[in-house]
N, C-alpha and C positions, 0 to 999 in steps of 0.2 A: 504493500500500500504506500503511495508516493506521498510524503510530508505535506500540508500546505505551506506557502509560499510564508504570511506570516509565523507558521511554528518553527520553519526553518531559519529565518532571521533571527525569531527569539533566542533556536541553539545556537548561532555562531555570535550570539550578545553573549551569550554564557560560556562558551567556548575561549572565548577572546578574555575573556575579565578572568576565568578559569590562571588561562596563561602568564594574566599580569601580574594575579595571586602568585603563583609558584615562581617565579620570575624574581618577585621580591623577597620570597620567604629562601630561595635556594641564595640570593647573594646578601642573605644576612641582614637584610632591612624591616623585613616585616615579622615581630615575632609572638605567636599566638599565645603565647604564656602570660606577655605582659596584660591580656586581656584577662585569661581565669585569674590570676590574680587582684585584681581590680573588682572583678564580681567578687570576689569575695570579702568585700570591705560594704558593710551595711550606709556606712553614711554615702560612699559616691550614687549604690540605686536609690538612695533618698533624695538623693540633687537631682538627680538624671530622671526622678518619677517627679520632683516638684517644677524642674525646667517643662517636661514636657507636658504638663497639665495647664502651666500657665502659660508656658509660650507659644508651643505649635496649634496645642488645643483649644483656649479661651481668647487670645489676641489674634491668634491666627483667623480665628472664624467671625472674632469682631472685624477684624478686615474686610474680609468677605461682606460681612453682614453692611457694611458702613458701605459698599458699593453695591452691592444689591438695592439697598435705600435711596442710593442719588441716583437709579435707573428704574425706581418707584416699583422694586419687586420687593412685597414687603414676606418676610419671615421672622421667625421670633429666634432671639438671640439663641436660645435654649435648643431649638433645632437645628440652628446655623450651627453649633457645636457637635451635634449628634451625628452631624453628615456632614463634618470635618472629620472624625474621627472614622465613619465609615470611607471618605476618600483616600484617608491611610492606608486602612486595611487592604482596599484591593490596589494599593500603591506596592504592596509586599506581595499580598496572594496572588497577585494577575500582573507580573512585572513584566515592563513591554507588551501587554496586549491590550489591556482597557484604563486608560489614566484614572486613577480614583477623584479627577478633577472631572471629570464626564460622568460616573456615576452622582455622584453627590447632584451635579447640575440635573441630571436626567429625575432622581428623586425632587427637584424644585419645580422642575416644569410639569410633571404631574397633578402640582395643584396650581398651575401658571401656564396652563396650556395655549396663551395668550400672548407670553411673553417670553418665548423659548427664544430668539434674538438676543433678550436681556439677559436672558440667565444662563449665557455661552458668551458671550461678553462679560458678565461679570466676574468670570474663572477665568478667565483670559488676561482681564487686565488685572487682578489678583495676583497673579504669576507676577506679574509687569511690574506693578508696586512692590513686590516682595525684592526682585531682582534689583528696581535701581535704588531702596532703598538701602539693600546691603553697600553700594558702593559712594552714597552720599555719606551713611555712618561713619565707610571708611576712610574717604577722606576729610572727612570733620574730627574723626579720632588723630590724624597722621599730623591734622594743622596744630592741635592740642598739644600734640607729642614732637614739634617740629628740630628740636634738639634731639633728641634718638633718632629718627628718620635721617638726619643729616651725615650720624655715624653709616649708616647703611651703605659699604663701597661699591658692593654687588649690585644693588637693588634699585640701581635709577631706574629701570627699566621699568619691575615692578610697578614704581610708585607715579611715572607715566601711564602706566595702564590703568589705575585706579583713578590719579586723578581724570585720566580722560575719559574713562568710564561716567563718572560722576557729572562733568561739566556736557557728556553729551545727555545721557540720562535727561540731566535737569534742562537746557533747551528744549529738547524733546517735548516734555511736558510743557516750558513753557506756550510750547505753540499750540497746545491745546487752546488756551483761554484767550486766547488771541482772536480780539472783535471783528472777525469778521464771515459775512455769509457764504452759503455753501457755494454758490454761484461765485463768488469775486475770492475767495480763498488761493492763493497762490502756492500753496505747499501741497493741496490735493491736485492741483495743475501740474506743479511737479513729477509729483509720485507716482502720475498717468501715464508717463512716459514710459517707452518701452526699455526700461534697462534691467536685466537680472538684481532681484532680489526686491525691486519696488514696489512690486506687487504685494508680498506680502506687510510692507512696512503703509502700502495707502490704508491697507485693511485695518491695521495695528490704528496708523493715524488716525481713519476713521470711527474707531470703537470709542476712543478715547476722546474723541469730539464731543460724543453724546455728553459727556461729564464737561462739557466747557460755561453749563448755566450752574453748575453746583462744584464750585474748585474745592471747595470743602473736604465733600469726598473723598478726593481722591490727596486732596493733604493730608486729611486724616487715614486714609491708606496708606500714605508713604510712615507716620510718623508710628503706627503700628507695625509694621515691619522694622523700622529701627529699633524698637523693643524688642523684638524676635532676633535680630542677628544678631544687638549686641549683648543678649543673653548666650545666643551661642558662643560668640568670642570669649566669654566669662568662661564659659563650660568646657570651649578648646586649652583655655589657660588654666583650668584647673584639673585637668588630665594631664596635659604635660607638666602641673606641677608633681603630680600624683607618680608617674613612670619615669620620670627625669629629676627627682626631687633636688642633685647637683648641677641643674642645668638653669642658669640664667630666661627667664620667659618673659621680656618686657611685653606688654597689651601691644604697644604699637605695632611690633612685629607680628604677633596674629591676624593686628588689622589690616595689617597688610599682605599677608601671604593667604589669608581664611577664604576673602571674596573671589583672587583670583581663582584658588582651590574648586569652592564651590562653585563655580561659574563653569570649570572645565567638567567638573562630574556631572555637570546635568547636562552634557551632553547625549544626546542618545545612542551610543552604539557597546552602552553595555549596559544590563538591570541595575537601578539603583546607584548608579556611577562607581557599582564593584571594579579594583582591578583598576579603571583609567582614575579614581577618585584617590587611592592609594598613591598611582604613582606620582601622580598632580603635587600632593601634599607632601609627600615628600621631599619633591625637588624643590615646591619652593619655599618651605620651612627652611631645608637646607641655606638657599641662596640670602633668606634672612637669620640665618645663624642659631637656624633650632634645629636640632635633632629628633629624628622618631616623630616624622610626621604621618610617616605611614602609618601606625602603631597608633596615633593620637586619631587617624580618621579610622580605622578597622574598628578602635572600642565604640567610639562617637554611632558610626553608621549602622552597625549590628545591634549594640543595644536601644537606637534608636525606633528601629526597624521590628524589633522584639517587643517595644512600647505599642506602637503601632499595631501588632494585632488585637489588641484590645478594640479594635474599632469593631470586633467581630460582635460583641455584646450592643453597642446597637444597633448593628446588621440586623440580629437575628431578633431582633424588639422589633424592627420594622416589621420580616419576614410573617413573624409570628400576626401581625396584625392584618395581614394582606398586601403590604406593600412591599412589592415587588417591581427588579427591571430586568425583564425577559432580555433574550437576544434579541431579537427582534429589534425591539427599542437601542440598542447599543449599538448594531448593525445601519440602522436607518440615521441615527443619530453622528454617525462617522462617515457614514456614504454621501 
């Protein structure tokens, strides 16, 4: 029986991050020990259960919920949590096949069968505020810190990439709120043009238009995501304090090496940014003068991950009630 097209993509994701695994555990970078040890210290799953309730779980879905709000899709904060936490779950169970950002949506528009537009836009630009929040943090943490930043001989590069990141991010956005109509609008004139990759950026531009009568929103989405990465940055600095307890960890250097990190892992060409997310962190922990970064993203990603299937408890609250999302619905909804 011949594999489908996507089951066979999914194994050469896992195939590939398989290789980057063994790759770093064979030259001595990656080592699984420093993890069971770590589980075995009661106060880190205390931090690492109190991080993730507060920050992926309850801030995360107030994001969401604060733009779902300025695109007048109303849901109550309480369920905007429940189906953040079931977008986890199938971010773990179903890696690479159905983003748990499409299910959670697909559960909204069930009772928004009106406003299915709004509420794939909403997970969209969600993603969007999370990402350029992390690198407004970081160069706002780097300007704070501009004495360490300066010792950094390796890392002009780095900290080009971040601030550039940041100053595009924020234009970007600027030009959402920007007075004028869809007809006279020069940056959708732009974007029409025929050049690879415009297309997708008119679509991005235009989601985010919708939000240009309520800037609110989507500041108060960015300024919730700054609460969530710099909680992360907190959480990567006190694992490396944890596995490295002789090793210098100035914040500035996570803020600067974390965003690039995570920006490489969520690329798609492996589940969960296993394997490319390791070697990522690695290299450029290194180039900022930290060791065992690999090591600080394996404990971070898996017990992350591990937190995560708990979305399965209100999965099965839904289930149990009747609500349900056939294929069908997931099929139609990606086609």
């Amino acid at each position: 029986m011949l594999l489908s097209r996507s089951t066979l993509i999914n194994l050469l994701k896992f195939a590939f991050a398989g290789g980057l695994i063994y790759y770093l555990v064979v030259q001595g970078t990656l080592d699984f020990s420093q993890f069971g040890a770590l589980l075995e210290r009661p106060d880190f799953i205390l931090i690492f259960a109190v991080f993730w309730v507060v920050g992926p779980v309850v801030v995360g879905a107030l994001r969401w919920h604060v733009l779902l709000t300025g695109l007048e899709v109303y849901l109550s904060r309480m369920k905007a949590m429940q189906l953040q936490m079931i977008g986890f779950f199938f971010n773990v169970a179903m890696p690479g096949v159905v983003g748990g950002d499409l299910i959670k949506a697909l559960y909204v528009m069930k009772h928004n069968s009106k406003q299915k537009a709004e509420v794939m836009i909403s997970v969209f630009i969600d993603r969007i505020c999370g990402l350029a929040s992390m690198f407004i943090l970081a160069a706002g943490i780097l300007l704070v810190n501009l004495s360490t930043v300066m010792g950094f001989e390796d890392a002009n590069l780095l900290i080009l990439m971040v601030v550039g990141c940041m100053v595009g991010a924020s234009l970007f956005f600027a030009t959402v709120f920007l007075p004028y109509s869809d007809e006279r609008d020069p940056f959708h004139r732009l974007l029409r043009l025929s050049v690879p990759g415009f297309g997708v950026l008119r679509r991005l531009y235009e989601s985010l238009r919708m939000f240009r009568h309520k800037p609110m929103a989507v500041i108060n989405a960015i300024l919730y995501g700054c609460l969530i990465q710099f909680s992360i940055m907190l959480l990567y600095s006190y694992i490396f304090g944890v596995i490295s307890p002789d090793q210098e960890i100035p914040f500035a250097s996570v803020a600067l090496a974390y965003p690039l990190g995570a920006l490489v892992s969520s690329i798609p060409i492996s589940p969960g940014g296993l394997g490319v997310g390791h070697v990522a962190f690695d290299r450029l922990f290194e180039i900022v003068g930290i060791s065992g970064g690999a090591n600080a993203f394996n404990i971070f990603i898996l017990i992350h991950m591990a937190f995560n299937l708990l979305g399965c408890i209100p999965f099965l609250f839904y289930r149990a009630h009747g609500e349900v999302i056939t294929a069908s619905e997931i099929e139609k909804a990606t086609g």
